[in-house]
N, C-alpha and C positions, 0 to 999 in steps of 0.2 A: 496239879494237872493243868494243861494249857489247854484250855477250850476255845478252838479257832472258827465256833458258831459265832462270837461275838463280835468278829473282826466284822469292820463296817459297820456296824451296831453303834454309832455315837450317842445313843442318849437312852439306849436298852430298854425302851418303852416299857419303861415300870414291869410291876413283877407278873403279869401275865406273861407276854413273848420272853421274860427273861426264865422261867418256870417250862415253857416250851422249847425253848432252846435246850434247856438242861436236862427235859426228860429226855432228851433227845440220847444223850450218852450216861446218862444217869443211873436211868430206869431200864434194866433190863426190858424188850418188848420182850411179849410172852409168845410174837409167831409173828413169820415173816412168810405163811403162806397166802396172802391174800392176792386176790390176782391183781398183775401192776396194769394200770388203768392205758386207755388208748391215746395214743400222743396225734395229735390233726395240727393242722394249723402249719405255715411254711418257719419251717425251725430255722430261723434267722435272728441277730440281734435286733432289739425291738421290734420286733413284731411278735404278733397275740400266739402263743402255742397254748393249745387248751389240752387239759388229760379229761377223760370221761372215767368215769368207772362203772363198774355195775354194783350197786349195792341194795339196800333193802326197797322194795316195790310198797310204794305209799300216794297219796295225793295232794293235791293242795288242803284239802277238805279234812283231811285222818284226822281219828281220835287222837293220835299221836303226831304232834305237828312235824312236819318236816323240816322247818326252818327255825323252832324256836328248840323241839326234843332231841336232835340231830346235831353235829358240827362237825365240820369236812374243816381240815388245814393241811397244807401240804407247805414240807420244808424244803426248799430247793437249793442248792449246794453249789459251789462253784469253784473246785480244788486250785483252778491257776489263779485266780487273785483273793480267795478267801471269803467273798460276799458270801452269805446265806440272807434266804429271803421266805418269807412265813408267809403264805399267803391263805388268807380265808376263801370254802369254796361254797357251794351253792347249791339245794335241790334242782334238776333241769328237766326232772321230769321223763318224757319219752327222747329225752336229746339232741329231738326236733320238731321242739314246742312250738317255734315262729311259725312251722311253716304248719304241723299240724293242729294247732292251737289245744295239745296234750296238758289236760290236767293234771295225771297220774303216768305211773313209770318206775323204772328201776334206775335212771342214770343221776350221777352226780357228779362235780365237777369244778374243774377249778380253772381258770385263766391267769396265764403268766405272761409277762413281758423281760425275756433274758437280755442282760445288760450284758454280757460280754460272749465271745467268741468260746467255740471250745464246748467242751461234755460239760452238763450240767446234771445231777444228782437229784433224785426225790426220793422223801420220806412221807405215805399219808399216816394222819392222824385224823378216827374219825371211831368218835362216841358217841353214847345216847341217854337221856336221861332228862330229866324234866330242868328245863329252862337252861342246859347246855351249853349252848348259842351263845350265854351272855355271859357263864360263869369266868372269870376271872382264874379259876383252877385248871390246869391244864389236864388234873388227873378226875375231871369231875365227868360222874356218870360211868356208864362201863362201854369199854374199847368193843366197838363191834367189829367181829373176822371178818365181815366179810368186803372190808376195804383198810382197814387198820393195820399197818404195818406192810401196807402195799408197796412197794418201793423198786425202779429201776434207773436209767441215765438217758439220754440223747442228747446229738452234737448239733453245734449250732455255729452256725457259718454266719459272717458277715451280711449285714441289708444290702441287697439292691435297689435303695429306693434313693431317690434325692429329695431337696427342699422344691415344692413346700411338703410333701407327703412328711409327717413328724417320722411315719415309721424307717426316714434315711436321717433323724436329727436327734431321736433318741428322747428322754424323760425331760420335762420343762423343769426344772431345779430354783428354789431358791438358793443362792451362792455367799448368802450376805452382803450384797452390794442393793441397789437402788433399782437396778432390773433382774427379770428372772432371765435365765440361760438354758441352751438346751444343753445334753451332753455334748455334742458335736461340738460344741464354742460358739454358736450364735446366740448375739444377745437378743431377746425378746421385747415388741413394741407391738402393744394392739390399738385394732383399730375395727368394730365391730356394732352386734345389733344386742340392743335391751333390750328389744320389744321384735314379737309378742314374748312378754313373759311368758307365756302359759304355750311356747313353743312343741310341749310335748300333745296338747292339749287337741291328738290329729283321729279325724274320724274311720283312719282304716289302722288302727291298734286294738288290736282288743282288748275286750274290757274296758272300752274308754268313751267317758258317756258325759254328758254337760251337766252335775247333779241341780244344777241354778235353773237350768233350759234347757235349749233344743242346741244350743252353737258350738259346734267344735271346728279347727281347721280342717281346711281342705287342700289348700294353696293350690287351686286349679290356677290359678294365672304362672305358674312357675313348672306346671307338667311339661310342658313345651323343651325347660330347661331341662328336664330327667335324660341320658344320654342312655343310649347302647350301651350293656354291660356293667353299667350302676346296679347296685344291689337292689331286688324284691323278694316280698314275699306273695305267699299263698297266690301263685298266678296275675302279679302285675300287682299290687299292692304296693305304696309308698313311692310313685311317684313325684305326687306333688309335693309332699315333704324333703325330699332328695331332690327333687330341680332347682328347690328355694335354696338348702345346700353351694349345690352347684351356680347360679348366679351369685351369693356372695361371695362367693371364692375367685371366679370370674372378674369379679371388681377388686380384686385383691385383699377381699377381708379374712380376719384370721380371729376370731371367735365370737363365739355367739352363750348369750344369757340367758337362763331357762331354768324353771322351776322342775323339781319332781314331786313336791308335794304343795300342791293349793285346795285342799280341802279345809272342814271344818275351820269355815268362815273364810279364807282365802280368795284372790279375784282369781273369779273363772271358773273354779269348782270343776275343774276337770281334768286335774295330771294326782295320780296318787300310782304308786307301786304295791296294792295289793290287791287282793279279790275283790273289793267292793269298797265306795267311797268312809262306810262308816265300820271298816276293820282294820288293825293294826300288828296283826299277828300273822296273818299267813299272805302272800307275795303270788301273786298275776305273774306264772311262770313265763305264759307264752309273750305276752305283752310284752315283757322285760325283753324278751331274746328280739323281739323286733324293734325296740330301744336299742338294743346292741347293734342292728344293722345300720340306726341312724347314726350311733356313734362312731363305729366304724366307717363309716364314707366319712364322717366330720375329721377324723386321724387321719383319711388318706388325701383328705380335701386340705390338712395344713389348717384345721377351723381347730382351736384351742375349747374346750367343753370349761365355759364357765358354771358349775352345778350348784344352781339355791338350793339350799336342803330345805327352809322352811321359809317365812313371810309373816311381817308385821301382826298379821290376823290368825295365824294359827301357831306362834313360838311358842303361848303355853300349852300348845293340843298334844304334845305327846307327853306324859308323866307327868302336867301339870307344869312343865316349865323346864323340870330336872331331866337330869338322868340316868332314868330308868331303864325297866324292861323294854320298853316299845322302844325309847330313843335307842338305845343300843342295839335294839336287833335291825331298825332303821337304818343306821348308822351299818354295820356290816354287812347288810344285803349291799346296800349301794357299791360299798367299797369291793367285797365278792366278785359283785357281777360287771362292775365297771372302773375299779380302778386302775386295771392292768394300761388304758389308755395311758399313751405316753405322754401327753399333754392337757391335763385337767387341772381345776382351781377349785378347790372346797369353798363355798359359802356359808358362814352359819347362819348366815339369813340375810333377808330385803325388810331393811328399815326394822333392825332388830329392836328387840327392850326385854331380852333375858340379862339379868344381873352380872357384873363383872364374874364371880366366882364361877355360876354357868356356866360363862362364855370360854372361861380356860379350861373348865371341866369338860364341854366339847367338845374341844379343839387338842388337850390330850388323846381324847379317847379318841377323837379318829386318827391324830399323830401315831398312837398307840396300835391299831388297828392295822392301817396304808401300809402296807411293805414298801412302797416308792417313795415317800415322803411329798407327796404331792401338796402344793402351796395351800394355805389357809387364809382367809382374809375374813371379812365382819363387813358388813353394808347398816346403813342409821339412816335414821335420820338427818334434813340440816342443820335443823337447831337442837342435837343434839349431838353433836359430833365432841363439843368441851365436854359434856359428861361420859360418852360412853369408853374415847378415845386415848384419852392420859390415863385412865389405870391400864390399860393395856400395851403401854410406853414398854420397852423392854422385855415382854413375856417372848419366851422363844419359839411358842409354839404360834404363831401368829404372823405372816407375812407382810399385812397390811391392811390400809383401809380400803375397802370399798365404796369409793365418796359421792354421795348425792349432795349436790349441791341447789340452792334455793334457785337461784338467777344465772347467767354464762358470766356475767363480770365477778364470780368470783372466783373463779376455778384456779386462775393462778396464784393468786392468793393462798388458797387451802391446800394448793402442791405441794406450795413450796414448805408452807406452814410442817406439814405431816412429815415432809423427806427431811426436814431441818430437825425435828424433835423426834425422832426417829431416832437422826444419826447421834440426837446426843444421848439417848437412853442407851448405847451402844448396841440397838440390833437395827438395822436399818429396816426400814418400811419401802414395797413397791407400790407407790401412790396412783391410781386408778379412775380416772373419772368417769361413775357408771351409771348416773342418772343424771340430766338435766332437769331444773324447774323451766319455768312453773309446771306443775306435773300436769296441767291444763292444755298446756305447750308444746313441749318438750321441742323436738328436732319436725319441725312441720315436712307434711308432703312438699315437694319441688313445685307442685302445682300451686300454694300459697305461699313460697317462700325459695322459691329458684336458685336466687345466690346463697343463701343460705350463712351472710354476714358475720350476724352475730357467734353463732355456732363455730363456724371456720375460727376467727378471730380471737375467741374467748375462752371457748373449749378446747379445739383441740390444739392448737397453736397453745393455749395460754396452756395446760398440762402440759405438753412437751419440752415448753421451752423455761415451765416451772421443774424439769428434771423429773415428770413424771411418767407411767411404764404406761399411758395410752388412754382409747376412750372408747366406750361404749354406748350409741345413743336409744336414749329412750324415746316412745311416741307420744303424745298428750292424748288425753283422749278426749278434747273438744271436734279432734281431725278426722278426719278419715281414715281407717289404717293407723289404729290407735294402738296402745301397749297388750291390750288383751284380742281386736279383733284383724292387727294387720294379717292381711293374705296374700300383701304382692311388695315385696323389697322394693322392686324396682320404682315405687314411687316416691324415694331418698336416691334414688341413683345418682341427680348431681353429688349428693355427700358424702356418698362411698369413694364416688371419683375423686373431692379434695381430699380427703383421706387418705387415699389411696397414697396424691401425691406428697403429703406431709411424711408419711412413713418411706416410702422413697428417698426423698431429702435426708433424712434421717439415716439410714440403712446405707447411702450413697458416701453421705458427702463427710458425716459427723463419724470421731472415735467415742458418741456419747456417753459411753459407760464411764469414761474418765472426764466426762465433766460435770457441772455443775451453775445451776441458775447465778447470774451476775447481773440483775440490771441496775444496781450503781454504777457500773460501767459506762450505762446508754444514758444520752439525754434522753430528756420528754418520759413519757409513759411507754415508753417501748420496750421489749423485753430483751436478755441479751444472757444465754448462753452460753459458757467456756469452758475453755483450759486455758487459762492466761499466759501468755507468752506462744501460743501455740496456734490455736485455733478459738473464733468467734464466730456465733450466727447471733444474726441480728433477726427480730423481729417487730417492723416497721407496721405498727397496725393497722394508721390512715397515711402509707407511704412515707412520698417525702422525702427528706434528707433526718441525719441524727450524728451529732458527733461520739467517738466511742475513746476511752482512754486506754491503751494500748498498753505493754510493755515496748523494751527494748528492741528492733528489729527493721525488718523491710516485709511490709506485708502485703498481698495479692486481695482485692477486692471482686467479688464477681455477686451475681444475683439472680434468685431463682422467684419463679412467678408460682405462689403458694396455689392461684384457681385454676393453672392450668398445665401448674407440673411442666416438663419439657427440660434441657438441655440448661447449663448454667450461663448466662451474660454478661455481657461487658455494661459496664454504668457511666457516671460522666467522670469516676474515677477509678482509673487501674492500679492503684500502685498508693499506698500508704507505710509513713515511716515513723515508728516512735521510740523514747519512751514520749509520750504525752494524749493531752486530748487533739483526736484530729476528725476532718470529716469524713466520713464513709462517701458522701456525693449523692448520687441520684441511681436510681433504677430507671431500665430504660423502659418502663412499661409503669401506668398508675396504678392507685388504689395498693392495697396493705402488700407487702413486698418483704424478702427476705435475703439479707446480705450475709454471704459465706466470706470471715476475713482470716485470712491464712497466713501463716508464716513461710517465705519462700520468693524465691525469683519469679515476679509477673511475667521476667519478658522470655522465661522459658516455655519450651513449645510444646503444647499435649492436644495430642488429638483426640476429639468423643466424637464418634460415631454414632446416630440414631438412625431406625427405619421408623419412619408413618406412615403406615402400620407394617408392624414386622409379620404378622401372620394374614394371609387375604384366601380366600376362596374364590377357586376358577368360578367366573369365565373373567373377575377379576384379577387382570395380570400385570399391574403395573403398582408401585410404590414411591414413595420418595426416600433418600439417603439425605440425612444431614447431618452438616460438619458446622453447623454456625456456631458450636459450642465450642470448638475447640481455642484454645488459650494461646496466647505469646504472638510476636509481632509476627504474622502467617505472610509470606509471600505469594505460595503458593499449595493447591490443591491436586489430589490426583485420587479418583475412586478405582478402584480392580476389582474383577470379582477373582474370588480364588476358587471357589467351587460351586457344583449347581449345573444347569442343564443350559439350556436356550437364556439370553439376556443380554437386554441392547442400552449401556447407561445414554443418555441423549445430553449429558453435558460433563464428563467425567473429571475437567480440570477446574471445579467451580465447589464452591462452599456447600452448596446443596446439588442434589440431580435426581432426575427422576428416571427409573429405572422399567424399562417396559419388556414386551413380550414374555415373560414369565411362564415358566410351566411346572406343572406338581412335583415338587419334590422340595427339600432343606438348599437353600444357597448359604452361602460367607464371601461378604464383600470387605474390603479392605480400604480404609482412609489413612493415607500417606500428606500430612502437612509438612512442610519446610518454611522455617523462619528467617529473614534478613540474614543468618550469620551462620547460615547454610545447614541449621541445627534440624533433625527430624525426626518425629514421631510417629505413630502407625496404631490406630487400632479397628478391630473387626467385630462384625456385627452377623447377625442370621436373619435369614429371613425365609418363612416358612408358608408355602403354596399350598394350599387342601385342593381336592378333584373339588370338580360340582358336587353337591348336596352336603358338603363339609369334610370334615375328618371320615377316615376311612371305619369299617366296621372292624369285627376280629378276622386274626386271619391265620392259619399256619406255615410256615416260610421253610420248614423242612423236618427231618426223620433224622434222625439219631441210633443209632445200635448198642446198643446197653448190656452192659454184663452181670448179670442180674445175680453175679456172685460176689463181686467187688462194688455192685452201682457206680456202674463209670465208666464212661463212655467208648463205645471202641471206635466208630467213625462215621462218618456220615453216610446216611441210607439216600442215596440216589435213585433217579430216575434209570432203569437199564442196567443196575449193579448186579454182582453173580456175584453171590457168597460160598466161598468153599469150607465146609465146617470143620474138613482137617486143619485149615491153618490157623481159624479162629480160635483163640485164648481160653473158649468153654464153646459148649455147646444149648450152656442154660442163657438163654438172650432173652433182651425185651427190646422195644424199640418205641421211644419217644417222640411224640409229636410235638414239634417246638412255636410256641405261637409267636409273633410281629408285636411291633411296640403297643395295639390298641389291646384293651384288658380282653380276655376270653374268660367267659362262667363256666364252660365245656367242650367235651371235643367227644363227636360218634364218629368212631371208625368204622369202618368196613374194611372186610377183606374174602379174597377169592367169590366175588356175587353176593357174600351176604352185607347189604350194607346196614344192619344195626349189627355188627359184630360186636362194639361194647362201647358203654358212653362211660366218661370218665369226666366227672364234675368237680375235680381238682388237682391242681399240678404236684408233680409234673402229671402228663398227663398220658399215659402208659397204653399202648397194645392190649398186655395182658393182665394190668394193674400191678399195683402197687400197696404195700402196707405203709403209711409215713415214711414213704420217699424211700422204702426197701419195695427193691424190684423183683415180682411175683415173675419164676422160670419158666420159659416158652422158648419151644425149639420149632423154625418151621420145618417142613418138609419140603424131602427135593422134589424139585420141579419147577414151576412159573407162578410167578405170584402176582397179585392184583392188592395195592392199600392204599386208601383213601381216608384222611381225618378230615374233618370240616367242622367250626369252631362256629361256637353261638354264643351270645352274650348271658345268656341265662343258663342255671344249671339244668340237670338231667335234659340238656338238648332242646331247651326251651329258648325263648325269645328268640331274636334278629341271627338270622344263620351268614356267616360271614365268608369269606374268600378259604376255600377249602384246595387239599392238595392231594393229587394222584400219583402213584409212580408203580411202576413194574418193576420186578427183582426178581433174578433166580435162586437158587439153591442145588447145587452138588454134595455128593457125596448120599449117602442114607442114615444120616443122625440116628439118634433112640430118640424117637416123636414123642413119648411118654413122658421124660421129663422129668425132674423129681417129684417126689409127693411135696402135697402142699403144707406149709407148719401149720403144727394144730392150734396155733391162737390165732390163725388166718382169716378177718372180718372179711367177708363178701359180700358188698354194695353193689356189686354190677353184674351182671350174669355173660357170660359168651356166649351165646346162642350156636347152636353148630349150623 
């Protein structure tokens, strides 16, 4: 018999998921009456669709645990490419734990992230019996009805989201090369925050308490940063942890480092995931689900969720080291309730010293667990890295190191060391630098350390251009805004910025995946990056000049400024030819500098295009356009705008111009270069105007008529329309309020004077509601009609009430206003008020 559970399955995570795969068609189930659970969430690829179910009513507290006597798995199916995906699910209590901080409840639940387009299939599976959770038997304990063998489908349409949101980029993948990838095909390079560890360690989570002292964050200096229509809970809840969020991402950082368990001995003593810091069995339901909200903004912010599971001072506090009962139910909560994220990194720990055999006995069992196969890595010690690092040369379950290194002058060094003995165990390593020494130290405040030298230089420069996948800086805790009590990013903000601009270079200019550290290449101690015969970056660390030995060709010299980012330049050489050693020349700017040598015609003409600053806020209305970057012997210059509103350039046939009177809205301007030999290039750039007081709030931009028998649209509801129900396609309709590009949490309609007629706290976002995006039948009546939605950032019509929309419409004819009945598994969240 061909069992097409396995397909996609490469390494059938030993004989638990393979034993579940098989009851699947094996074992007769004894009953397929249980009720199929509620699908929420926008059914799109990669994004979170959650099922609830209703099943047995218990608490965190029950004689009967819920998370250890209990196990929820649901098998998800995917009949056009064969994927099946097992996913672990989770007690959730009243459903809406976060917002009511519910101990007790009937719901359970499970989180999926569908990888491809099309109907996806579920099977639950969901027993009880004592320690359950963690058996290894898929047939262990007995099948409870009243969610076991629950089983239905939903289709799933394409993301609308783009980069950086992950949920338009899909699962972060290790691929077997030297960086991780998403689905989409972009290769990944981070460049993020270590500190504060104890990031989860925030005083409006519940259940979260400092068991050392009084300190937990707050990050009031980052409120400010919280936007309209960001996630909260319980009435404005979390936004200083969600503005800190928001200004990393703003500096274009893309993950951040963070413990979930620092108790029992750990710094900070204040992030664990259960009821109380000295229990290991029953799980802080509510707490979790507002962990969920922070990870969720960090998915839709493009922040990659690096997750410590445990830390140098408590790797033997669960089972003594092993693993046991706790690790393993440890280890599944996590994965449950947060592995559907499509971009996370398992850590099995900060500055580990559990035993080699441990460490792969981990690192299966959450392989074994993850339905996504989300990366694994290991963080050490520095002087321990030759012990813990070569037995784990070659294990497949193991992506790479986590490297903390003593001092900045070694980091390239240990890069390149780890990707070199990696590739010859034959599984390649993505080499990671995630802690700087001295741990006294680390990445100081701007306020003691402005340029920020060494770091720029040694760290992240020297991993990058040792072929490594990025860096994450820790704080010292001699400073202020150290690894356990930073509360304001902003005071690294020079070092996000170089950062910033290194991954740019990178992302821009390099095919990095295909290359490879080379500085026998470079003279001096410089480092030098390739693809031989192709492509070379040089990095110059106290400037300078450096000769490079070249292949065969005619190669293009140009040079980017590493402190201040910007456009690529001309040096005091354009144009190199080898095979041999020759010199690259000068940069035209001092101090450590970075030379791009390419293979190709210098004196061909390319125009780049920049705006400073491409985005401005009225009553700001002016910009600069610059062309100094562009390449080949330029004759001449000429800016256009091609679209946009009001705009005066004040020097358009010139290398740069600066672009005035401006008014709110998106423009595209165009750079037209022409070189000596009459050759021309063209490219375009955007530039984006906000009103005063910034980006706009939410808003609804139009109505929709919905056929609430097919869901699908019949045409646009107008201001002044007359519907005649003879000619309409049914008479069962809904009509959609469609929001503008800024996020909306809700939308209250009104209609005919009553204006709370119905609030609807997620999309789409329906007249007469909706069951997951099946639209609930409404027929109006003839005569004249009055509707009005108005959108606010927060759900059930909470927060910032944003630019709202009115229209009149008629109705002909005398429909049957009754309607059909409603289905009887019909949930009702919202009431219509008559």
């Amino acid at each position: 018999m061909k069992c097409t559970i396995f397909r996609d399955f490469p390494k059938l995570r030993g004989s638990f998921w393979t034993w579940v795969a098989l009851s699947i068609f094996l074992f007769p189930i004894t009953s397929f009456s249980a009720t199929p659970g509620e699908v929420t969430g926008e059914q799109k690829r990669w994004h979170r669709v959650t099922i609830t179910f209703q099943g047995p009513s218990t608490s965190e507290d029950a004689p009967t645990n819920p998370f250890l006597d209990y196990r929820l798995d649901v098998t998800f199916s995917h009949a056009g490419s064969g994927k099946t995906r097992v996913v672990p699910g989770f007690f959730a209590a009243d459903g809406n734990a976060g917002e009511t901080s519910a101990t007790s409840g009937s719901a359970w639940r499970v989180h999926f992230t569908p990888e491809e387009v099309g109907t996806w299939t579920y099977v639950a599976s969901f027993r009880s019996g004592t320690d359950v959770a963690v058996s290894s038997n898929p047939l262990a304990g007995t099948a409870d009805p009243s969610i076991d063998g629950a089983s239905d489908s939903f289709v799933i349409a394409d993301t609308d989201k783009a980069s950086p949101d992950h949920r338009g980029k899909g699962l972060l993948q290790y691929v077997g090369e030297h960086y991780f990838r998403f689905q989409n095909g972009d290769w990944y390079l981070k460049g993020g925050a270590d500190s504060p560890e104890n990031f989860l360690g925030y005083h409006e989570f519940d259940g979260t308490y400092d068991s050392w002292g009084s300190f937990l964050h707050a990050y009031a200096a980052h409120i400010g940063d919280w936007s309209p229509g960001d996630p909260t809970w319980q009435g404005g809840k979390g936004k200083g942890i969600l503005g800190a969020l928001n200004y990393l991402a703003s500096e274009g950082m893309n993950v951040v480092y963070f413990l979930t368990y620092n108790v029992d001995g750990g710094d900070g003593a204040d992030v664990w995931m259960w009821t109380d810091h000295t229990e290991k069995f029953r799980f802080d339901v509510s707490k979790l689900a507002q962990w969920e909200n922070v990870f969720s903004h960090m998915t839709q912010k493009g922040i990659v969720l690096h997750v410590i599971t445990q830390e140098t001072e408590n790797d033997q506090g669960l089972d003594g080291g092993t693993l046991g009962t706790e690790r393993k139910l440890y280890y599944r909560e996590l994965i449950a309730r947060f592995g559907h994220h499509p971009a996370l990194v398992w850590n099995l720990g900060e500055e580990n010293t559990n035993t080699t055999a441990q460490q792969k006995a981990f690192a299966d069992h959450i392989r074994g667990l993850d339905p996504y196969d989300h990366p694994i890595v290991v963080h050490t010690y520095p002087n321990q890295q030759q012990v813990v690092y070569p037995p784990l040369l070659g294990f497949p379950n193991l992506e790479g190191p986590s490297v903390q290194s003593s001092v900045p002058g070694v980091v390239h060094g240990q890069t390149k060391e780890w990707r070199d003995r990696s590739a010859a165990a034959g599984h390649k390593w993505v080499v990671n630098s995630d802690e700087i020494g001295p741990y006294s130290i680390g990445v100081l405040p701007d306020a003691n350390d402005p340029n920020h030298d060494d770091i720029r230089k040694d760290v992240l420069w020297g991993n990058l251009m040792g072929g490594g996948g990025g860096v994450e800086y820790y704080f010292g805790y001699s400073y202020p805004h150290d690894d356990l009590s930073c509360e304001d990013w902003r005071t690294r903000d020079n070092m996000w910025e170089q950062t910033r601009y290194a991954l740019e270079f990178f992302h821009t200019y390099l095919p990095f995946n295909t290359m490879n550290h080379c500085d026998d290449l470079v003279s001096g101690s410089n480092y030098c990056f390739s693809d031989p015969g192709n492509i070379y970056a040089l990095y110059l660390r106290n400037g300078g000049s450096a000769t490079l030995n070249i292949q065969a060709g005619d190669y293009e010299v140009l040079w980017y400024d590493p402190r201040g980012g910007g456009a690529l330049q001309n040096g005091t050489v354009s144009m190199i030819t080898g095979p041999g050693t020759v010199s690259v020349g000068q940069a035209p700017f001092s101090g450590d500098s970075v030379a791009l040598v390419r293979l190709g015609d210098p004196a061909a003409v390319r125009a780049v295009a920049l705006a400073t600053p491409s985005t401005i806020t009225l009553p700001v209305n002016s910009t600069t356009l610059d062309g100094t970057g562009s390449q080949g012997d330029i004759v001449s210059y000429l800016w256009e705008k091609v679209s946009g509103g009001q705009a005066s350039l004040q020097s358009p046939q010139t290398a740069s111009t600066l672009v005035t009177g401006l008014e709110e809205g998106t423009y595209t301007f165009r750079l037209t270069v022409t070189d000596a030999q009459n050759d021309t290039d063209t490219d375009e750039l955007s530039v984006l105007v906000w009103p005063e007081g910034g980006p706009p709030g939410p808003a609804i931009v139009s109505f929709t008529l919905v056929n609430a028998d097919t869901d699908s649209d019949i045409q646009e509801l107008t201001n002044g329309a007359s519907l005649d129900l003879t000619t309409l396609p049914t008479t069962n309709l809904n009509v959609r309020a469609n929001p503008g590009a800024e996020p909306v949490g809700s939308v209250v309609f009104g209609y005919d004077g009553n204006p709370q007629y119905r609030t609807e706290s997620q999309a789409p976002f329906a007249l007469a509601g909706d069951v997951s995006g099946d639209y609930i039948a409404w027929t109006p009546s003839a005569g004249n009609h009055t509707l009005t939605a108005t959108p606010y950032s927060g759900s059930g019509g909470t927060g910032t009430a944003g630019d709202g929309l009115t229209i009149s419409f008629s109705v002909t004819d005398e429909p049957d206003t009754q309607g059909p009945a409603a289905p009887e598994n019909l949930r009702i969240d919202s009431v219509i008020t008559p």
